[in-house]
N, C-alpha and C positions, 0 to 999 in steps of 0.2 A: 188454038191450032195444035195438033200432035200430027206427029210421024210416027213410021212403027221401022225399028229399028232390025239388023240383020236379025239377032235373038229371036224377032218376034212381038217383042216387049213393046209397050207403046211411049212416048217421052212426050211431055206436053213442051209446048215452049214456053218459055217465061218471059218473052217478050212481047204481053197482053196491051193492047192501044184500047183503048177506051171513046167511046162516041160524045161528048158533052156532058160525060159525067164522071166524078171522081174516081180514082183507081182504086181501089179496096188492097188493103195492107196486112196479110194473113200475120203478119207478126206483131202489128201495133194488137189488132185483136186482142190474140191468143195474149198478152201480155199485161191487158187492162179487165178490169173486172168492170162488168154492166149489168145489168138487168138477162138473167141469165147465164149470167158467166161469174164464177167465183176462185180467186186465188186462194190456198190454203199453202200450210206451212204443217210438214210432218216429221213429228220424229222418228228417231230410229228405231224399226222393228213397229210402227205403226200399221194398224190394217185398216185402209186406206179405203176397201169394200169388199164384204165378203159374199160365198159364194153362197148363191140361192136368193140373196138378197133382190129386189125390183132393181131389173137392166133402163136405169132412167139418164145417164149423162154420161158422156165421153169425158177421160182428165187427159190432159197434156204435160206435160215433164217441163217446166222450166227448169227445175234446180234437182241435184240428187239421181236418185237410183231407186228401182223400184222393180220387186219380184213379183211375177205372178204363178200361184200354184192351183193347183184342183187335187180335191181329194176323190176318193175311191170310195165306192159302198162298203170294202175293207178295211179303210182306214188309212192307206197308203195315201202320201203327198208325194205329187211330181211336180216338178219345178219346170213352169210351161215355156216362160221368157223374164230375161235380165233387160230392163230397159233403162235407156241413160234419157238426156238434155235432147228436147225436140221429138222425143217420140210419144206416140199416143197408147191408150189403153183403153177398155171398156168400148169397143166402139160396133160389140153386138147389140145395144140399144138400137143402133141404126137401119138392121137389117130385123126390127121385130122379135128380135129376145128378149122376153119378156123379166126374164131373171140371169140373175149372173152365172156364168158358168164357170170360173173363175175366183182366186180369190187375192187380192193387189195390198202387197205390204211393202213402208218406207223400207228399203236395204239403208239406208244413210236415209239423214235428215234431209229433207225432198221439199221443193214447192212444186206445186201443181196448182193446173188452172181446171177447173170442174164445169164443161158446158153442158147446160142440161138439155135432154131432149124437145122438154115441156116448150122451151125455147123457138120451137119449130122445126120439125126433123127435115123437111127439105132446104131452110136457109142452116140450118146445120152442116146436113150434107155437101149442101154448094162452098160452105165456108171449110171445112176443112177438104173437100177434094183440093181447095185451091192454094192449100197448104203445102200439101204432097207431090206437089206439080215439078 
């Protein structure tokens, strides 16, 4: 269920009921490794995926900090987003990017959990919208 709020903005609620079947637990998930899904442990100043590389899996932040930059046909790096615990990265694999646009290195020694696309990009999608909620 969402409302859209004075902003504009849409909120879902989090108050999902379920029909005779279990509730899905966006953080048990994100927090166990499956078939599909892999935790990694990164050091600091680790590059984590670089750019141009094949856009194949979304990471998730459990632990640490992680910079992502893009370079320039010049040579210039900008520094695009500082991300901390609970946020995602890489997650133009979803929308058909075929290659990275981007390039994602540990700031601090980092774990992250790596879901890959291959995994199914619509239970992908459904599983982390329902993260973001």
């Amino acid at each position: 269920m969402s409302r859209v709020t004075r902003s504009g903005s849409i909120k879902r609620s989090t108050n999902r009921k379920t029909a005779g079947c279990a509730q899905f637990d966006p953080t048990a998930f994100l927090k166990t490794a499956a078939k599909g899904r892999k935790v990694s442990t990164h050091p600091q100043k680790q590059i984590i995926f670089a750019q141009g590389e094949a856009a194949d899996s979304v990471h998730y932040i459990l632990s640490g900090k992680v910079k992502v930059t893009v370079l320039s046909h010049e040579g210039k790096e900008a520094v695009v987003a500082i991300l901390g615990v609970d946020e995602f990265f890489g997650e133009g694999c979803l929308i058909g990017q075929p290659k990275r646009l981007a390039t994602a290195m540990a700031m601090t020694e980092c774990v992250t959990m790596q879901v890959e696309k291959r995994a199914g990009p619509a239970n992908l999608h459904r599983t982390l919208s329902g993260v973001s909620a």
